[in-house]
C-alpha positions in Angstrom: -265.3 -53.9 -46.9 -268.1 -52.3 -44.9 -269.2 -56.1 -44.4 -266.1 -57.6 -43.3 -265.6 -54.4 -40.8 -269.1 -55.5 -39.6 -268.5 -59.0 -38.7 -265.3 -58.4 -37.1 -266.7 -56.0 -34.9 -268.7 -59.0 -33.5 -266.2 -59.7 -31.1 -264.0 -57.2 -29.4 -261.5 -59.0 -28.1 -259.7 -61.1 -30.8 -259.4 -65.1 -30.7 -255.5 -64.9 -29.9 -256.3 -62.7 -26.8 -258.3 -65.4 -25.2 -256.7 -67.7 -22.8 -254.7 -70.6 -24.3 -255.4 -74.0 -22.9 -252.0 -73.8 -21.3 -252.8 -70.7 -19.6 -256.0 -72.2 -18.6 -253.9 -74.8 -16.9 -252.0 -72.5 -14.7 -254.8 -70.7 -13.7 -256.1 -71.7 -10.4 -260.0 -73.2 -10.0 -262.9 -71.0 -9.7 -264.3 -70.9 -6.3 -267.5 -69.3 -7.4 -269.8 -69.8 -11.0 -271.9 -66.7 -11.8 -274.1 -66.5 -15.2 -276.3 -63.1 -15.3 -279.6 -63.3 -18.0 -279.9 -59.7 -17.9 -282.9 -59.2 -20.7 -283.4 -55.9 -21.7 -285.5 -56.7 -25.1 -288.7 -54.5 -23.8 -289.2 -50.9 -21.9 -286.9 -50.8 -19.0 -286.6 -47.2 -18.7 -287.3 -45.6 -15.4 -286.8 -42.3 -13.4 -285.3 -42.3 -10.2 -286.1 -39.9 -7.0 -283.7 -37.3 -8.9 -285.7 -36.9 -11.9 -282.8 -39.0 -13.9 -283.9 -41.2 -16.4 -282.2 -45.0 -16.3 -282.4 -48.1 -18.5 -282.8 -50.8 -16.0 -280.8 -53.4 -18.2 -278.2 -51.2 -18.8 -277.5 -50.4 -15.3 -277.5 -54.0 -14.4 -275.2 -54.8 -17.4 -272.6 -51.9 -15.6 -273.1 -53.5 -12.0 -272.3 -56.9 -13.4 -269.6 -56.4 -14.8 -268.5 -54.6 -11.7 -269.3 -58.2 -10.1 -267.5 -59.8 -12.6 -264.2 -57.7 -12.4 -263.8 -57.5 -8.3 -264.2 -61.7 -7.8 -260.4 -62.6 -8.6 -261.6 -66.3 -7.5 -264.9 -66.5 -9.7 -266.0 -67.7 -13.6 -268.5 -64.8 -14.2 -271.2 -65.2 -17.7 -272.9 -62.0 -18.6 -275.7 -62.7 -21.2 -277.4 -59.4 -22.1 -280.4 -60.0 -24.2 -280.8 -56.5 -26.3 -283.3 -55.3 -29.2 -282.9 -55.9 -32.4 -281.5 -53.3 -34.7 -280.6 -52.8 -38.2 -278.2 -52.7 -40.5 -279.4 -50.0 -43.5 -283.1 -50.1 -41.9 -283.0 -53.7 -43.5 -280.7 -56.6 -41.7 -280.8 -57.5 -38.4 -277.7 -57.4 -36.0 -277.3 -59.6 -33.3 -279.4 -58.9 -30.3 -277.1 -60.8 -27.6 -274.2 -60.2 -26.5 -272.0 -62.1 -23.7 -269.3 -61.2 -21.6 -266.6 -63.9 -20.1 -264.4 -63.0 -16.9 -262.0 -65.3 -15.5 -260.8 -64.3 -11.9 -261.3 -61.0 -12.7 -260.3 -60.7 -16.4 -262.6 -59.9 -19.3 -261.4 -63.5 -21.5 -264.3 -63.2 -24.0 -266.9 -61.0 -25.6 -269.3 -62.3 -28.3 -272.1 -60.9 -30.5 -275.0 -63.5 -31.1 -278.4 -63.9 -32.4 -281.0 -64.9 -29.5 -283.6 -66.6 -31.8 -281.3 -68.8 -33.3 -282.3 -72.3 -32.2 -284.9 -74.5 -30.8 -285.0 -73.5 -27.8 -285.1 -70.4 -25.6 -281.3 -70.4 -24.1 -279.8 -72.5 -26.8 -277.3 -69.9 -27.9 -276.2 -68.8 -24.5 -276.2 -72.7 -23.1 -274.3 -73.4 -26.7 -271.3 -70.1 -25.6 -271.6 -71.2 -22.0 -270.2 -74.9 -23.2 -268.0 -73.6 -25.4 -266.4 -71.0 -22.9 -266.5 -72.3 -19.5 -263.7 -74.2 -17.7 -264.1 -78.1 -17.2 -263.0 -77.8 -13.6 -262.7 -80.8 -11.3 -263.4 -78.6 -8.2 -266.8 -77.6 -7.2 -267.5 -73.9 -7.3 -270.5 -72.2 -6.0 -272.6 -71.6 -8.6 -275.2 -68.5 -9.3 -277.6 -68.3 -11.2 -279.5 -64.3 -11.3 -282.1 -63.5 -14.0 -282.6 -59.5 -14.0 -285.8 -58.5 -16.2 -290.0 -58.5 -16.5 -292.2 -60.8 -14.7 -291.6 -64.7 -16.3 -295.3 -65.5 -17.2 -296.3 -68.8 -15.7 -298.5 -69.3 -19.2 -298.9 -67.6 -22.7 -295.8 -65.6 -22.4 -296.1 -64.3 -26.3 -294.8 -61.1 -26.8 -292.2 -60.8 -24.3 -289.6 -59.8 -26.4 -290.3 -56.6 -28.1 -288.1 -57.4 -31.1 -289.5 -60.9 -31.6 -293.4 -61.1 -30.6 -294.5 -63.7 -31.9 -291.8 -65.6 -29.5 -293.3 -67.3 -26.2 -291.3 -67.1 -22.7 -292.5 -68.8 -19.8 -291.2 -69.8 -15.9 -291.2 -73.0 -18.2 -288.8 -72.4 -20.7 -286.7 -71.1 -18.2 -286.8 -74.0 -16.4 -285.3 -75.8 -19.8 -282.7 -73.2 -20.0 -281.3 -73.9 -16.1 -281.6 -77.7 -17.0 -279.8 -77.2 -20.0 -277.4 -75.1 -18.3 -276.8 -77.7 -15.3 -275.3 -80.2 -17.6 -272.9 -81.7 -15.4 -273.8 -80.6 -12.0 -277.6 -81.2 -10.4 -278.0 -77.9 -9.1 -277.1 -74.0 -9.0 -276.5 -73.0 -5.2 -278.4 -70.1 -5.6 -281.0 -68.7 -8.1 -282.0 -64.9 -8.4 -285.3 -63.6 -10.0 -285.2 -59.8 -9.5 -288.6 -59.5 -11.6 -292.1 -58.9 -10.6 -294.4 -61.7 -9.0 -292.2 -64.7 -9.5 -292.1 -65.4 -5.8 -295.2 -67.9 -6.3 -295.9 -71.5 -5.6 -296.4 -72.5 -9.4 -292.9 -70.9 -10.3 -290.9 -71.7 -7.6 -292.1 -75.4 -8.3 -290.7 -75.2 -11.8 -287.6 -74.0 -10.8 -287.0 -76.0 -7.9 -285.1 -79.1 -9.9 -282.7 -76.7 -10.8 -282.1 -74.3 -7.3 -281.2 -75.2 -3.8 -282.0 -71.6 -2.9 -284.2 -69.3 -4.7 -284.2 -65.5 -3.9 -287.7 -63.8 -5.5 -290.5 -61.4 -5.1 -294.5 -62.3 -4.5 -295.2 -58.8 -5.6 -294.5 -55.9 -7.8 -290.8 -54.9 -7.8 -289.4 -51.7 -9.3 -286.8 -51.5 -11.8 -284.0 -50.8 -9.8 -284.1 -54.1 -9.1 -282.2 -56.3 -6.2 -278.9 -54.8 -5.2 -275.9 -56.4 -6.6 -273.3 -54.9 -4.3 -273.3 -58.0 -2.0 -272.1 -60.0 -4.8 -269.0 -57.9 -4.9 -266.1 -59.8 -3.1 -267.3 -63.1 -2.6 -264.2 -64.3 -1.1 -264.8 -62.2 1.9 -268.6 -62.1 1.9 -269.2 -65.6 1.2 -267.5 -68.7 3.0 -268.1 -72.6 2.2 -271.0 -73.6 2.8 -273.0 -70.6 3.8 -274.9 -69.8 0.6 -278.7 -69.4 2.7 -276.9 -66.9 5.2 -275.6 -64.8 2.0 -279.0 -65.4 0.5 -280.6 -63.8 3.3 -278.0 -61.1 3.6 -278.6 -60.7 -0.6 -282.3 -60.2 0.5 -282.3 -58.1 3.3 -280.0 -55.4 1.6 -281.8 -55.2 -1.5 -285.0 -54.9 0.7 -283.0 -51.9 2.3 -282.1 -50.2 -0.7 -285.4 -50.6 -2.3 -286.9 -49.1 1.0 -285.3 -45.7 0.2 -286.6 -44.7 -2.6 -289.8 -46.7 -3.1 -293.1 -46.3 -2.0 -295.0 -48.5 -3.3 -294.9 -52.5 -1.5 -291.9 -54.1 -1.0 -291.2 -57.9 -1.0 -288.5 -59.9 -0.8 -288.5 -63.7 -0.3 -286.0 -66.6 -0.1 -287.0 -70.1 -0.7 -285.1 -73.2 0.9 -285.9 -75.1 -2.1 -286.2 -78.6 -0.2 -288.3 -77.3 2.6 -290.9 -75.5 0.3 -291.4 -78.5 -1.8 -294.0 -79.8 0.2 -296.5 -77.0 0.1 -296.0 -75.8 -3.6 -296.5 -79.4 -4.5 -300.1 -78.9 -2.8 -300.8 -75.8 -4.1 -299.8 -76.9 -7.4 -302.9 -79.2 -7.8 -305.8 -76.6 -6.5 -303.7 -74.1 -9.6 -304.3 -76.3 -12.1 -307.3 -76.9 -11.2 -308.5 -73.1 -11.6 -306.7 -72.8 -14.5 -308.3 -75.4 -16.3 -311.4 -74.0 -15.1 -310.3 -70.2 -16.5 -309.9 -72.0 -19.8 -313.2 -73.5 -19.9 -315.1 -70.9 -18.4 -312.9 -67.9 -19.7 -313.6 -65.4 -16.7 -311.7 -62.7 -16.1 -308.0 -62.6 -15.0 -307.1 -61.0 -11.3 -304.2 -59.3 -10.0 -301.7 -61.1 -7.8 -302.3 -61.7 -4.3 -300.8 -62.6 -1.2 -301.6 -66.2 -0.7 -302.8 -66.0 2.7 -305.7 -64.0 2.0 -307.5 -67.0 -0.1 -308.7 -69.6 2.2 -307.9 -72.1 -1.0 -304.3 -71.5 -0.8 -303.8 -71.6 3.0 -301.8 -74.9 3.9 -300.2 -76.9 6.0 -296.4 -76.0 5.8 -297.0 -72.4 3.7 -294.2 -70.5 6.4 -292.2 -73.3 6.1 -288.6 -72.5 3.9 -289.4 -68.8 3.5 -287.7 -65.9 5.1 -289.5 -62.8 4.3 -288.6 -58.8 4.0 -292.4 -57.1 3.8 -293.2 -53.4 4.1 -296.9 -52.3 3.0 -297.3 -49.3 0.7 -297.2 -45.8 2.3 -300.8 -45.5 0.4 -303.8 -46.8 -0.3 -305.8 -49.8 1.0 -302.7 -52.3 2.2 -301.0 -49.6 3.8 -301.7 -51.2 7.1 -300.9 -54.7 6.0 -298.6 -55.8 8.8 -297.4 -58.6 7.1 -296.9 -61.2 4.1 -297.1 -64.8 3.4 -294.2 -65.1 1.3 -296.3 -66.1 -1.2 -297.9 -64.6 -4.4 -301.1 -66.1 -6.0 -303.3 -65.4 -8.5 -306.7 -64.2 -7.4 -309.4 -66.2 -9.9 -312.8 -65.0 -10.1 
């Protein structure tokens, strides 16, 4: 009994609740796509200027969800990557759980396992199939990714629960191909995580993104706003996706500025026009890399790009709107500005 009350709290909205294909039919198409990865498998907790504390994924989870429930014209995926717990200290529970909205409507909530499968997003590609509409129209479609920097190599022990388990800007990459399986690209790509705003990562990505909105630097866990993503059909019009990137960017900027200290950076990437200059970088990366390996030195902190000589181009300003304010301390408090770019600094 205890068993069968466990499994059937799995899902919380029962399989006769869920939209028949004839209501599907009658249901108008989805101007907008959203999926949220919203990991939360790690430490996330933080304090904000009140003293309160706050789980960063959790708060995410609540804001969208808000997203999710105010677009009456969007299909809205909520994967929320959790820890692993235990049933009687001895049999894991799932650790992912997804939330479906339909114009507004919660139409789907599933329990999963996340390291089921060969590859890193197989189980929320596999629900994503399963769940989403076959429309003929072409929505918008959003792609945000809310958790810890995305190593560009060795990513073991990302996940808390499961450390032996390697994440990489790489395997992401896979997921958002996997993802795209019968469109070429998502309109707009989100990475509110720490130093993902870099030549070798955006050049990953950018097969998969036409717009990329990410930071170069260190980015505090209250992470990019989500409030602009509230009410799509008034914020965003046809065709304008870089103008609501920008407007995405400039307000989280803003909010981060009230509260934070420390540097701020926001950067988008026009996908098409940066291609040129991560594609140069990309060789003199690998190139250091390979010697790192050889040599095994010791690893640096991120930098902005334009302070090594190595990494200053033709084209590096090209494609990249940037929000910048120094630190109120220390030595790049009187940094005026920033390339846009974030680059390891190899010694």
């Amino acid at each position: 009994m205890a068993l069968g009350l466990f499994l059937i709290s799995c899902s919380s909205i029962p399989s006769a609740q869920r939209e028949s294909s004839h209501e599907e039919e009658r249901v108008p198409p989805s101007r907008y796509s959203i999926i949220f990865i919203i990991h939360g498998d790690g430490n996330y907790l933080y304090h904000d200027s009140d003293g309160n504390a706050n789980r960063a994924d959790q708060k995410t989870l609540d804001a969208a969800r808000r997203v999710a429930a105010r677009n009456r014209e969007a299909e809205v995926f909520i994967f929320h990557q959790k820890p692993v717990k235990h049933t009687l200290f001895l049999f894991p529970r799932q650790d992912g759980k997804m939330y479906y909205y339909r114009h507004g409507r919660l139409h789907a909530e599933e329990s999963y396992r996340r390291h089921r499968g060969e590859t890193r997003f197989e189980p929320e590609v596999k629900l994503y199939h399963q769940f989403r509409t076959k429309e003929k129209s072409q929505p918008l479609r959003m792609f945000l990714y809310y958790g810890h920097e995305i190593p560009e190599f060795d990513g073991t022990g990302y996940d808390a629960s499961h450390s032996h388990r390697s994440f990489t800007i790489h395997n992401l990459a896979d997921g958002l191909h996997r993802f795209t399986h019968d469109f070429t690209r998502f309109d707009l790509l989100v990475l509110s995580t720490c130093f993902n705003g870099t030549p070798y990562s955006i050049s990953a990505l950018s097969p998969y993104a036409r717009t990329i909105v990410a930071s170069p630097d260190n980015l505090h866990l209250s992470y990019f706003a989500l409030e602009p993503f509230e009410w799509l059909d008034i914020r965003l019009r046809d065709g304008e996706m870089p103008e609501f990137a920008n407007n995405f960017a400039r307000q989280s900027f803003e909010q981060l500025k009230e509260d934070i200290h420390t540097t701020i950076t926001v950067a988008v990437y026009d996908v098409d026009r940066v291609k040129g200059y991560v594609h140069a970088v990309d060789s003199v990366y690998i190139q250091a890399l390979t010697t790192l390996k050889r040599e095994r030195p010791r690893f640096f902190d991120y930098i902005d790009c334009a302070e090594d000589s190595v990494y200053v181009m033709s084209g590096m300003s090209e494609g990249v709107d940037i929000f910048y304010r120094p630190p109120r301390f220390g030595r790049s408090q009187n940094k005026d500005n920033h390339s846009g770019w974030g680059c390891r600094e190899f010694q």
